[in-house]
DRENDRENDO-355631 format. One record per residue: residue in one letter; x, y, z of N, C-alpha, C, O in turn. Coordinates in steps of 0.05 Angstrom, whole numbers, m for minus. Each point is the difference from the previous one (the first is absolute). Example, Ala and Ser with C-alpha at 12.3 -4.5 7.8 and 13.67 -1.06 7.14 Angstrom:
2
{A, {264, m114, 156}, {m18, 24, 0}, {18, 24, 0}, {21, 0, 13}}
{S, {m28, 21, m27}, {16, 24, 1}, {m15, 22, 14}, {10, 22, 4}}
//
This chain:
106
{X, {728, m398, 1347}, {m15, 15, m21}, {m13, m20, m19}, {8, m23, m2}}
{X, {m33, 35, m13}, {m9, m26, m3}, {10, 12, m35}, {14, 19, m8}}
{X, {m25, m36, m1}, {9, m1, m41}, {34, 4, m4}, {11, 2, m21}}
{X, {m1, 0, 42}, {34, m5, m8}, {11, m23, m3}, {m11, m20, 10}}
{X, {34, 18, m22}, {14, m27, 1}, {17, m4, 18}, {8, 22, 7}}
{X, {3, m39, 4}, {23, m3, 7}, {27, m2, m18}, {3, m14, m19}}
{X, {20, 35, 32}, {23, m5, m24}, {18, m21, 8}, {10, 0, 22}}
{X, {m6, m24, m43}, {21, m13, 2}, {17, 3, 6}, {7, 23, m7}}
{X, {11, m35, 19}, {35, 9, 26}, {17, m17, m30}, {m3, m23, m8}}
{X, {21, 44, m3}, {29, m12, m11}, {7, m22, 5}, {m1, 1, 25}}
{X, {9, m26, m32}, {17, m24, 13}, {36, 8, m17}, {8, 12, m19}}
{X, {1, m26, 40}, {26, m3, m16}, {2, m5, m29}, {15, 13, m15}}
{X, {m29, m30, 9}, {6, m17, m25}, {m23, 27, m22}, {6, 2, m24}}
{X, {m22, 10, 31}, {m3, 22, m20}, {9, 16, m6}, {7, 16, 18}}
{X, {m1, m9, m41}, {26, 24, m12}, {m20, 28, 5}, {m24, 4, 2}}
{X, {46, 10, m3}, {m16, 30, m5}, {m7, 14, m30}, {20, 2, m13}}
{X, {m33, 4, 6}, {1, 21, m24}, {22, 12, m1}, {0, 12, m22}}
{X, {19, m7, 32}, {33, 7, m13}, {15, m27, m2}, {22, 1, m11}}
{X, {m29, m20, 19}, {12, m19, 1}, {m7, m12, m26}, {18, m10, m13}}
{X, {m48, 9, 3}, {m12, m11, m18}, {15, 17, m28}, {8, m12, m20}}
{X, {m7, 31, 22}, {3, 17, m26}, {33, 6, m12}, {8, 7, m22}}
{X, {9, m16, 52}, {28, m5, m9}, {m4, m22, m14}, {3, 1, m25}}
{X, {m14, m36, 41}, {2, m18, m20}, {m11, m3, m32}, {7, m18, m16}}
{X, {m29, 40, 11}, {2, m8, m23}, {8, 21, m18}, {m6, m1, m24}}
{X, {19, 21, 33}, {18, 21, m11}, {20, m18, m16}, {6, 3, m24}}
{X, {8, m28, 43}, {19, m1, m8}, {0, m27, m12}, {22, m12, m1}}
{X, {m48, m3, m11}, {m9, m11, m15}, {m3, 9, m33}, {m14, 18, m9}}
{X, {38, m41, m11}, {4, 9, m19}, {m23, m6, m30}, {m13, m21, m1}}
{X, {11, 35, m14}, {m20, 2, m18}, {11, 6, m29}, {23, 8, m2}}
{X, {m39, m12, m20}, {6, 5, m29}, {m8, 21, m6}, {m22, 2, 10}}
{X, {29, 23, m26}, {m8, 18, m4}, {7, 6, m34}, {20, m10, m10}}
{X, {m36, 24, m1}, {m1, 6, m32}, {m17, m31, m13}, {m7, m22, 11}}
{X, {6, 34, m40}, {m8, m8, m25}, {21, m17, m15}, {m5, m21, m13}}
{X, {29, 34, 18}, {17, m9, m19}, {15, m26, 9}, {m1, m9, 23}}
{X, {16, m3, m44}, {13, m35, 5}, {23, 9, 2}, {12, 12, m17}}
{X, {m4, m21, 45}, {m10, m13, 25}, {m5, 24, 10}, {15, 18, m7}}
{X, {m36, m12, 25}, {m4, 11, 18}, {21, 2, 25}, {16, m17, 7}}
{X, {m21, 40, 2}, {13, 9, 11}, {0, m5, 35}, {m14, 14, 15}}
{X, {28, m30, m6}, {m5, m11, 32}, {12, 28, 22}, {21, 14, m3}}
{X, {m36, m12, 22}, {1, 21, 27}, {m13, m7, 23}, {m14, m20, 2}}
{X, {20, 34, 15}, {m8, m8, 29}, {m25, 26, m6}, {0, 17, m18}}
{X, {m21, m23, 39}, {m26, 13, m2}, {0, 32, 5}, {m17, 16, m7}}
{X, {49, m13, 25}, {2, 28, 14}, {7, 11, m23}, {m13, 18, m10}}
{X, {43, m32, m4}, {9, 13, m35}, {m29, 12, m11}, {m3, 24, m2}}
{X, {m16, m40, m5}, {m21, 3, m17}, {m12, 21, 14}, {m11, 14, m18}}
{X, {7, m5, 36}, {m15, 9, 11}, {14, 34, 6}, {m12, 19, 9}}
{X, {42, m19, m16}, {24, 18, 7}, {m13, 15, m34}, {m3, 24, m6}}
{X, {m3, m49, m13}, {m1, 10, m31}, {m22, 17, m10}, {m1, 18, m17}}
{X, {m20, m33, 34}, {m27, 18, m11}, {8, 26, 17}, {6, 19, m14}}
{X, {m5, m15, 40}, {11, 28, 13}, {13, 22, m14}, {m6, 24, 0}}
{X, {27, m40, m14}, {11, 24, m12}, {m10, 4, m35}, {3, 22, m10}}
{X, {m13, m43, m7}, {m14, 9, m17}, {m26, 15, 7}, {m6, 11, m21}}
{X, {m10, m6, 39}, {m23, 13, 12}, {11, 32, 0}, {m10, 20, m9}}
{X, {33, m25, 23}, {12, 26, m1}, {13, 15, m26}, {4, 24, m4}}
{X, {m1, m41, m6}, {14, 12, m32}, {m30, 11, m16}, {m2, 21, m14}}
{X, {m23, m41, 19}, {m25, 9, m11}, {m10, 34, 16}, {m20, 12, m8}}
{X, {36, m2, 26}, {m19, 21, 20}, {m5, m4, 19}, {m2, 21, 13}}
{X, {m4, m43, 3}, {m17, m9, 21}, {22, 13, 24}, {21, m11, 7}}
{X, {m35, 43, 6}, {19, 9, 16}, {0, m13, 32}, {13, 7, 20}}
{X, {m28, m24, m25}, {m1, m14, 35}, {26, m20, m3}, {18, m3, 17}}
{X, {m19, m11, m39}, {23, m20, m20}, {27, 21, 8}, {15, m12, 16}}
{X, {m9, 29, m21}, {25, 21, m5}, {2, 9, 31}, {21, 9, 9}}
{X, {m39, m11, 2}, {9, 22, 32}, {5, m34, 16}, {14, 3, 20}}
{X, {m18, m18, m23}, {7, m38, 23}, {25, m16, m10}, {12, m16, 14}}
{X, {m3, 24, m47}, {21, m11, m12}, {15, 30, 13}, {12, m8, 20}}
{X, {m10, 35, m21}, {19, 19, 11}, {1, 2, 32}, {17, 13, 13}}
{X, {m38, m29, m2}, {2, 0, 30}, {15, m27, 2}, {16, 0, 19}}
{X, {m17, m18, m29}, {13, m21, 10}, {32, 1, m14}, {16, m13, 13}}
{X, {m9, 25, m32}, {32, 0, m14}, {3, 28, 17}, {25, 1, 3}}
{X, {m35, 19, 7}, {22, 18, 13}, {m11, 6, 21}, {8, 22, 7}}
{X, {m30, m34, 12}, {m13, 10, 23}, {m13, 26, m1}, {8, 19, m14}}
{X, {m35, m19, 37}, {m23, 20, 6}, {23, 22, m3}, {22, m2, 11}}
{X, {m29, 23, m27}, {4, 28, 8}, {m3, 6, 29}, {m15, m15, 11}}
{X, {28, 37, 8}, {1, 1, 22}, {m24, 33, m3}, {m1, 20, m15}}
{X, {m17, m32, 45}, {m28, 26, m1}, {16, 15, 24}, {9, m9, 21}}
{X, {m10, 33, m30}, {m2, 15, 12}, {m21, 8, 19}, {m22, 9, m6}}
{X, {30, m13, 33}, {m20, 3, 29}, {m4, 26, 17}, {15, 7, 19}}
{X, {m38, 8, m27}, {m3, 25, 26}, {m9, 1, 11}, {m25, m2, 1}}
{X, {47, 5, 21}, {m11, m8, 27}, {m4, 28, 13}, {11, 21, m8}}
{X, {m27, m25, 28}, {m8, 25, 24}, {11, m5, 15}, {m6, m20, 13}}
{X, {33, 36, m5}, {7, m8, 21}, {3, 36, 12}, {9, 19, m14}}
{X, {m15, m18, 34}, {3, 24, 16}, {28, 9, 12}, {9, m21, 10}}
{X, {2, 32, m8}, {27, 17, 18}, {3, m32, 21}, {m15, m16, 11}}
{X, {42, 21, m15}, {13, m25, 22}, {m6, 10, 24}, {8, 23, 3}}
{X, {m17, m30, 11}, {m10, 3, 30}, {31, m9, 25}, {5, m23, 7}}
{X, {9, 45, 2}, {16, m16, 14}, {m10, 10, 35}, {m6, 23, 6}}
{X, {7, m45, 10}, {m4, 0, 36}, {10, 25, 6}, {22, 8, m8}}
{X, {m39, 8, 25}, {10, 23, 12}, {22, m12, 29}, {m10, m16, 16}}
{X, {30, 22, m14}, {17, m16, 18}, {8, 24, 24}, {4, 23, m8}}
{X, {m2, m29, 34}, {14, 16, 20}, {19, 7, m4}, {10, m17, m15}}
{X, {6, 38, 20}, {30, 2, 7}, {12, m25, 19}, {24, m2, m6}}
{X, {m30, m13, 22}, {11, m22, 12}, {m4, m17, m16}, {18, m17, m1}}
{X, {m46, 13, m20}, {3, m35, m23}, {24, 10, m7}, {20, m14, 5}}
{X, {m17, 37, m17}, {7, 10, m24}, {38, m8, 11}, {18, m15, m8}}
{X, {m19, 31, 24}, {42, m9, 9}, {m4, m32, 6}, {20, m14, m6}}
{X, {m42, 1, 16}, {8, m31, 7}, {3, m9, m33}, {18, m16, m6}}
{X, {m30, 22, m9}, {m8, m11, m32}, {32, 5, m11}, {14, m17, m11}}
{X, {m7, 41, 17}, {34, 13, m14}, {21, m29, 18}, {16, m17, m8}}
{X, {m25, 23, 30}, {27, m19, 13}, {m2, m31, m11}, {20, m15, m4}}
{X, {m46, 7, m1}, {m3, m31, m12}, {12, m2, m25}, {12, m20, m7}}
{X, {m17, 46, m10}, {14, m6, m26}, {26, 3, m1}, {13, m11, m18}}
{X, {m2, 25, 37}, {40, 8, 7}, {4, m28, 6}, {15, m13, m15}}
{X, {m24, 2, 33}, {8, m24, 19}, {m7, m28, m35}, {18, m15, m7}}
{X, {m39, 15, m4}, {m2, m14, m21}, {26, 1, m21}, {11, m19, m10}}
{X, {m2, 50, 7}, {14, m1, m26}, {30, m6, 10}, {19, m1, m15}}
{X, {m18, m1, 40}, {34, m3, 7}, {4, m24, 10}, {22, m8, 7}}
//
């Protein structure tokens, strides 16, 4: 195709974007005004604005801090499902099927 790029292939030695964002999650920083400031890891800081966001209103803030401390609410699924359909069977399946389950349960 012409005007496309080719995409570069991963090497070992390149991290991933989850890989990238743990290490500097957990890269520590100064936070506040006040003496001494206050030292945290990037995720802390980042745990702080979350839940002050949420104390301001911010209901996207309030529904990702309540999904992650008590998990997704569970959705309710309706499904279509029609009448169980069971094999119309002979009188001969039907006694060979009885004797397999006698002969199974004993």
């Amino acid at each position: 195709m012409e005007g496309t790029i080719p995409r570069r292939r991963r090497t070992k030695k390149d991290a991933s974007t989850a890989e990238l964002l743990r290490a500097v999650a957990g890269e520590r920083i100064a936070i506040g005004d006040g003496a001494p400031p206050r030292r945290m890891s990037q995720r802390e800081a980042l745990a702080h604005l979350l839940w002050d966001m949420a104390l301001r209103g911010d209901l996207a803030a309030c529904k990702l801090i309540l999904e992650t401390m008590e998990g997704k609410p569970l959705q309710r699924v309706a499904a279509a499902l029609g009448p169980l359909e069971q094999p119309e069977l002979t009188a001969d399946e039907m006694a060979r099927a009885e004797e397999a389950l006698l002969e199974w349960r004993s």
